[in-house]
Structures are given as C-alpha cells and as structure tokens.
N, C-alpha and C positions, 0 to 999 in steps of 0.2 A: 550337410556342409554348413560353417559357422557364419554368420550371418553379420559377425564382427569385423568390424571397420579401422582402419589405420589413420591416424589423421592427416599423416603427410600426403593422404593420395588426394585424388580429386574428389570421390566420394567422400572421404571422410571431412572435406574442406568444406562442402557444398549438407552436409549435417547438419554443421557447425552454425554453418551460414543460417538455415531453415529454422534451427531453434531460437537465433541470436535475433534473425528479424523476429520469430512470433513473441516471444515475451517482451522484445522493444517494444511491438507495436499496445500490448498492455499496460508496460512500462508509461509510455507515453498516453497514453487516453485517464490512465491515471492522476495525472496532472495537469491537461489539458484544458478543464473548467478552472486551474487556477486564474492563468492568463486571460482565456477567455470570456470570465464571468463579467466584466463591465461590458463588454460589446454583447455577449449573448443577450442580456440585464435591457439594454438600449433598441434591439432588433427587435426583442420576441416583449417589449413591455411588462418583463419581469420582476416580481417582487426578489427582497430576498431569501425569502423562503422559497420558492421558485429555483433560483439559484442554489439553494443549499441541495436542494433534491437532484438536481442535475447532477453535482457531484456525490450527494449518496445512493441514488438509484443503481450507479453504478458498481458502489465501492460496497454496498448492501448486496450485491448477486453475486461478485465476487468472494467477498466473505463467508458468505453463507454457503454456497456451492462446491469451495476450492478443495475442499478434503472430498466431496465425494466426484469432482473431476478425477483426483488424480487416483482414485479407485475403482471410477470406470475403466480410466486406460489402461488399469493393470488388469483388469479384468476382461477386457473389450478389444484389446491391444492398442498403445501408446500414441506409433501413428495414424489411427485411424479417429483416436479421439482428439488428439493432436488439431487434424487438419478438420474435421469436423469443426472443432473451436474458432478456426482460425476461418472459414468460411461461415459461420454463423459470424462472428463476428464482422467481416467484410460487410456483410447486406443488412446488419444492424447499424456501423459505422454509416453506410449510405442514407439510410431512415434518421440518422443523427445527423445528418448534412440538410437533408430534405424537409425537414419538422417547420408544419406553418408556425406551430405554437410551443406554449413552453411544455403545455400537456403532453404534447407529443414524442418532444425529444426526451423529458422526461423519462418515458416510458422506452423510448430506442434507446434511453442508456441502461436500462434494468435489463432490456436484451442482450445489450452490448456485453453487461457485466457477465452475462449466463457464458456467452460467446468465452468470454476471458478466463471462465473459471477454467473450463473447457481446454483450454489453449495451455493457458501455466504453468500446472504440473506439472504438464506431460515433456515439456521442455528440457526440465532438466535431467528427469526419469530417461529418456530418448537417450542423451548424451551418455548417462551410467551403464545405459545396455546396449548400447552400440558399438562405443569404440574399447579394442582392448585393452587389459587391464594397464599395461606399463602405458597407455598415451590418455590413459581414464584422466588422470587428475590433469594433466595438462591441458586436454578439453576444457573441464570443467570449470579451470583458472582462466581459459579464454572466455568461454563465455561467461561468465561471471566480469571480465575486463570492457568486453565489447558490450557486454549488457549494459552495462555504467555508463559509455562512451554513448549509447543510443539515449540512456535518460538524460544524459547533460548536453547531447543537439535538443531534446525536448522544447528546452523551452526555450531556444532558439529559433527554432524552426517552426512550434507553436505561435511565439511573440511574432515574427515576422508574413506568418500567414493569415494572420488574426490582423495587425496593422496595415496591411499594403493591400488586401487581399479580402478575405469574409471570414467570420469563424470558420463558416461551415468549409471552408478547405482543409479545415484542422482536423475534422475527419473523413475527408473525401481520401485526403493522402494513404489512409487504409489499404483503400480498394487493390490499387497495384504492388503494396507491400503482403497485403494477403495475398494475390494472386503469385507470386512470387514465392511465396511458402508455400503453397499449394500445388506447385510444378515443383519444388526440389524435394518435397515432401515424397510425393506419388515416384519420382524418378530414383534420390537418391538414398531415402531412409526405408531401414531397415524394418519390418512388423518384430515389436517384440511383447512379449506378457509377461505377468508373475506366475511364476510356479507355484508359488503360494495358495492361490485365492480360488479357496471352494465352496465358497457361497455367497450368496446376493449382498448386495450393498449396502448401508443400514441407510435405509430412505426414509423410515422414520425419524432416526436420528435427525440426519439432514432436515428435513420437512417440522422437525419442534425447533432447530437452531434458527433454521429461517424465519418462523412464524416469531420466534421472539426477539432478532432481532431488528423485525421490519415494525413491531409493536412497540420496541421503546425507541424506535427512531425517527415513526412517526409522532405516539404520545410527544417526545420531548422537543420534536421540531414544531408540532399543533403549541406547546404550553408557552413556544418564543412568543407565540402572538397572539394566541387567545386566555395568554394565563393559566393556572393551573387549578383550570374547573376539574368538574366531576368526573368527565371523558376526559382529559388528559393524564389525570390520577388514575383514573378504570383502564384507559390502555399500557400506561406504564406498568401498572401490577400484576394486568394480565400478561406483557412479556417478560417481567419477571418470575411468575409463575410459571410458564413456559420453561423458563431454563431450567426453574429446580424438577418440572418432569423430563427435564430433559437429561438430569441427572441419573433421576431413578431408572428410566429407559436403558440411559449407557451399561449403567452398572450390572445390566442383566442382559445385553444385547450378546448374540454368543461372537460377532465381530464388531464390535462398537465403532462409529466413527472417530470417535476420540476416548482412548481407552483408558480411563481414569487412575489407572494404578501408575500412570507415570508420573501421576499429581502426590501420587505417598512421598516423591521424591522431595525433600525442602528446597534446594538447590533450585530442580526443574520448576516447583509452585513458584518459588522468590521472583525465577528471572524471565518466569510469562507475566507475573504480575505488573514487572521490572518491563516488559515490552507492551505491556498494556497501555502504563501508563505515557509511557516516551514517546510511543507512536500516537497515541491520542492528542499530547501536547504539539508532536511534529504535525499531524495533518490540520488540528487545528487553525496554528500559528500561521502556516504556511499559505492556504487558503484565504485569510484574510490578509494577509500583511501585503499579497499580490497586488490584491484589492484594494489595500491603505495606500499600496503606493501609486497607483492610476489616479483616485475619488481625491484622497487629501494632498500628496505630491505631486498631480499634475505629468506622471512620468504614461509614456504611449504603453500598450499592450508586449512591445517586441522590449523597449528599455526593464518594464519589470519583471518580465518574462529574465532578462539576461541578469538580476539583480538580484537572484539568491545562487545563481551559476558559482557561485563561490563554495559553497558547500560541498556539491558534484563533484566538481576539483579536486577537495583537499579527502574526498572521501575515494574516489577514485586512485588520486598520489601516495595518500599515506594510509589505507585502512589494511593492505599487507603488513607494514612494520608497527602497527599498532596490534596487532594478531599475531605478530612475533614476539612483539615484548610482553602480552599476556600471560605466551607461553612459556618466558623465563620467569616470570616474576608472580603469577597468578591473575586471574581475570580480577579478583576482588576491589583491588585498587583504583583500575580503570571504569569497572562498572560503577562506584559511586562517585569521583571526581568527574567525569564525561555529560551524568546529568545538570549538576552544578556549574561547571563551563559551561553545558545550552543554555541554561539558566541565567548566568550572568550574561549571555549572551543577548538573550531577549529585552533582560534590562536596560541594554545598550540603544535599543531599539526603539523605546516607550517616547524617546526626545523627537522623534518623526513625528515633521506635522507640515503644513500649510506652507511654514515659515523655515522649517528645518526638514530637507528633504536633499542637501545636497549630497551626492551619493558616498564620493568619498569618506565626508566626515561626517554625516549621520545615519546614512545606510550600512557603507560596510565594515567599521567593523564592526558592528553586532553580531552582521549576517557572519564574519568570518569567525569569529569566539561561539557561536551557536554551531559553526561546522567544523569549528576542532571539538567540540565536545563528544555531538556525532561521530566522528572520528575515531575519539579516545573508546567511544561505547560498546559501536556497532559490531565490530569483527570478535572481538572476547563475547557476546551477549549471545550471539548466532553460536557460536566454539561452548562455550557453557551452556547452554541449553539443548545441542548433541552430545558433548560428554555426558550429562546426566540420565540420558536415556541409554537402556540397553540397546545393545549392539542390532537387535532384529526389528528397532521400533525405532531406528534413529530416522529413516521415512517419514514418519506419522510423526513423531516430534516433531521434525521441520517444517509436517503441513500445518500441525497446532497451531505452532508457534507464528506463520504466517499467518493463519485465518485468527490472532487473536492479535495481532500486530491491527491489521487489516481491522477490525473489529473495534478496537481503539481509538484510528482516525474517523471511522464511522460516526461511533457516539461521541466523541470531541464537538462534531463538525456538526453534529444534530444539536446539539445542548448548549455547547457555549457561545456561540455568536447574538443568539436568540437571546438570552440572557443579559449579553451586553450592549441591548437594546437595538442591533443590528436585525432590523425587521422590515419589511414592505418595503417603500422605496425610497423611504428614510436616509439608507446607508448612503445615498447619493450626494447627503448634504455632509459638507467637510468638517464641521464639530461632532456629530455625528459618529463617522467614521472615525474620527481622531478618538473622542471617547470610547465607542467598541472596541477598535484596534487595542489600546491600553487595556483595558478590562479582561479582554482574551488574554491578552499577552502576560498577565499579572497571573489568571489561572493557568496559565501552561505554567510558567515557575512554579508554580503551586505544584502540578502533578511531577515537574522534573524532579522538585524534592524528595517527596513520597517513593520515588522511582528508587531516588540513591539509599533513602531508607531502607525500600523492600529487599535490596542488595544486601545492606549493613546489616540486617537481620537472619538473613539467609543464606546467604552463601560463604562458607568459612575462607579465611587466609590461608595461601598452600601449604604454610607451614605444620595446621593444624590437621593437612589431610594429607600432610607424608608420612 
C-alpha cells in the first residue's frame, strides 16, 4: 500500500507542519548569535573571537556534515534521520542555554550544528517522497514560503528574547519546537529511502572536508589575533592540503560525496563559485553590521534584530517574480546586476556610526538596496545551478551547492572581522567597531564584485544557448 500523502488532508498538513518547524528551528539558530552576540559577549566575558566561534562552531558542523546527513536518510530512512536531528539537536540547544562559559557553548553549538546537519536535508527530501506527485510542488512552494515566514519571526522573536528576557531563551525556545517535531514526525510522517543507494556513505570524504575546513577556520580566526606566525601559516596549508586530497579521494571514491564531474560543467563551476562568494560576503556583512548597530548605534538587541528584517521581506514578496523573469529573459542578467545592487547596497551602509545611525535615513536604505540585490540573485542562482546538473544529480547539486553557500559564510566570518581589527574586546569601543564595520563592509563589495564576474565569465546569455 502507497505510503503517499495528499496535502489537503490532515496528514499531509501535519508533514508539512513537521518539516516547516525542523528547518525553521535551523533556519533560526543560524542567525541567532547575530542578535545575540553583544549580550552573549557581556554574560559569558567574551572576546571576539570567542564570539566568532560561537557562530562558526555551528555553521562549521553544519557545512561540513550537510551532504552526508542527507545520505544517511536516504540510506537510513529520511524520518528517522530527520527526528534523530531534530532531538539531537533539542538536548544540544538546552547545553547551549546551560553553558557556564563561552568554552562550553562553543562546543554545544558544534553539537548543535551536527544536530542541524541531521535535521536539513531530510526536510525537504521527506516532502519530495511523501506527498503525491500532482501536490509535490505545491508542498514544496509551501514550505519553502513558511520556511521564509519562520526566518523573518527570527529575528524578531531572537531580538526580543535576548532584550526583555536572557539569550539563553533564544535557545531554550528549541526544546518544545523540537518536541513538537518529534510527535508529528513519529504519528504523521511517512518512512521513506532511496532506491538507489547501495553502498556506504563516503565518510572519508566527509571526515577530509571536515578536517579542512575546521583547519582554515581556525588558522584564520587564530591569525585575527595572533598574526600570521608559523602555526597560523602551518594550519592554513594544512587545510588546504586537506582539500586537494580531498580532491584526489573524490575522483576515485566509487560514490563520492561530491561528485566532481558536475564541476566539468562551466555554468555549474561559475555559479558555486558565484555562491561562494555572495554567501561569504552575506554572512560576513550580516554578522557584524548586527553588531555595529547595538556597539556604535546604541540600538537594543530586539531593534537590530528587526533592522535587516527588510531583506526577509522583499525576499519573501518578490524572489517568485524574480524567478519568473529569469525564466523569460535568462538568469545571466540578474545574476551579475543582484551582486552589484548588494554591493552598492553596502556602500550605503559604510555612513553608520556613533552620530549616524538614525534608522530611516542611515540604516535603511542600504539594508533595502542590499535586499533587492538578494532578491534580483537568489531565485535564478538556486534555478541555474539545478539546470546545470543532470537530471539524476539534481539532489547532490542542491546539497553542494548549499554546503559551499554555507562554507562561504563560514570562512567570511573566520577571516574578515579579524582582520579589520575586530579582535578581543576591543570591538566594544565605538571607533573600533565604526572602523571594522567599514573594512568588512568594503571586503564584501570586494567579493560581491568578483561574484558578478564569476557569472560574466561563465554563464552564457540565453540567446547564445538557444
């Protein structure tokens, strides 16, 4: 009997429901130490490096992990790695509530992140093999709608628990959002696997990607504040080393985690490169500007929490008819003007300070010409790097593509804060912050450019590919 689900019925609402809270609740711990990080910074007598690892312990387990979650659950079955994820992460979220020290939570968000690798996949995997083919896509477009609608309460619901409240409710709120997934998961989701998959998972794969990129993400966050001695240079090249065996591994692995022949594609190289670097410049940017605006503007936890909310918005209202017009016109156009809008966007930005922080006319519009660029990007970027892969690998494109998305903000957020003298507890003093904030904010235009480049070189005009 078919195992497949209708979405009008209860069951299929209550799927819906299960996937929509588990990748929220990723969705949201993702961004959480944005808001967070001056109160966490104040509680736990944290440096800012300290602070930076809080957000990559996370965003490092995640990344590194995400391609061989979503090959356990097709291997494992979906829901059961699903909810696994999703309870591994609940009792890591509590440990991240709990933490005397910054050592501590540090470390409960590396678990957290294992929790999330766990959980993500399988989310949207779950929805493609559940519900029937004619209500497939409509799922899909819901949660992909409701998933937006969860990241943009984020930092609402972050800014306001963190202000009135303690960080650590920021991840206590988990517990009952996991337990919650965890009862519709076991009642109303369906067990499904791939037919495919006959044999073991490449854990070496995994286990070189990881080792390399937890080696230049420490090297590069060790070289914000100790310079770039001996051992900062010696661990960077050894995770550089790392990747290129991790090269030679792939290309002989008889199921590779990331199967390199989708990189012969110019298109598919251009536009991971093209997300490498947009998502680098976005978690960067993002990260500290939260930051710039509590230290130098004086704004609470819950106001800068609500003060990139504009982004969320316009990416939410309009990333459908930007996905439409791709498809009449070709991505090409959109993928190089989209960086250039962030870009100028950020420039708008660089006037925040001490003295200029009043939101209307020095916050937002930067934050809103930074989230039409986004806008213009996202939906063609995601749509051209599925076109480019064949049809039986359009999976594994997606997870790439996310774990080098992911991957981006990671080494962004290790490398350039550090650099723009954003170190120990320095960032606290408001010239300080004014000058790091600038210096970030000048390298992300940097990388946004490069981004519209990597497009301009790569990926033809549709005229030339009728």
């Amino acid at each position: 009997m078919s195992q497949l689900v209708r979405l009008e019925t209860a069951r299929g609402r209550a799927v819906l429901a299960a996937t929509v809270l588990g990748s929220g609740m990723a969705f949201l711990d993702s961004t959480i130490v944005n808001v967070a990080a001056k109160h966490i910074g104040q509680d736990l007598h944290a440096g800012f490096t300290a602070l930076q690892w809080v957000l990559n312990a996370y965003t490092l387990a995640l990344a590194s992990l995400i391609l061989l979650g979503g090959s356990l659950g097709d291997r494992l079955g979906r829901r059961r790695i699903f909810l696994i994820g999703a309870t591994w992460f609940a009792l890591a979220s509590l440990a991240c509530a709990l933490a005397p020290n910054a050592g501590v939570l540090i470390a409960a968000r590396a678990v957290q992140g294992v929790g999330g690798a766990l959980m993500t996949p399988g989310s949207l995997a779950i929805i493609s093999a559940s519900f029937i083919a004619e209500d497939r896509a409509i799922a899909v477009g819901a949660w992909s709608g409701l998933s937006g609608v969860s990241t943009a309460i984020g930092p609402l619901l972050g800014g306001w628990l963190v202000q009135y409240h303690s960080w650590r409710w920021a991840f206590l709120i988990n517990l009952p959002l996991a337990a919650l997934v965890v009862f519709l998961g076991l009642r109303f989701v369906p067990e499904t696997r791939s037919t495919r998959t006959s044999h073991t998972p490449d854990v070496a794969g995994t286990a070189l990607v990881a080792g390399a990129l937890a080696l230049l993400t420490f090297g590069s966050t060790h070289a914000g504040t100790a310079g770039w001695s001996a051992v900062t240079v010696g661990t960077c090249a050894a995770g550089a080393a790392l990747l290129v065996v991790f090269v030679l591994v792939e290309r002989r692995a008889r199921e590779p985690l990331v199967p390199l022949r989708l990189f012969a594609d110019r298109t598919f190289s251009g536009t991971n490169a093209m997300t490498l670097l947009t998502y680098a410049a976005l978690g960067a940017v993002l990260f500290v500007l939260v930051l710039h605006l509590q230290v130098s503007g004086g704004y609470g936890a819950l106001a800068a929490g609500l003060a990139t909310l504009p982004i969320t918005i316009l990416l939410l209202v309009l990333s459908a008819r930007s996905g439409a017009l791709a498809t009449r016109i070709g991505p090409r156009a959109q993928l190089i003007a989209g960086p250039l809008l962030a870009a100028a966007g950020l420039l708008l930005t660089l006037r925040i300070d001490a003295q200029h922080r009043n939101y209307l006319l020095d916050v937002l519009p930067g934050v809103v010409l930074f989230g039409l660029g986004l806008v213009t990007l996202v939906a063609p970027l995601t749509a051209t790097v599925m076109a480019a892969a064949p049809g039986d690998d359009v999976g594994i494109a997606s997870g790439v593509n996310n774990a080098i998305a992911r991957a981006g903000g990671l080494l962004a957020v290790a490398v350039l804060p550090p650099l723009a003298g954003l170190r120990g507890e320095a960032y606290r003093q408001v010239p300080v912050m004014v000058h790091g904030y600038r210096v970030v904010a000048l390298c992300c235009v940097g990388l946004l450019v490069l981004a519209a480049l990597a497009v301009a070189l790569s990926v033809r005009p549709k005229s030339e590919r009728l």
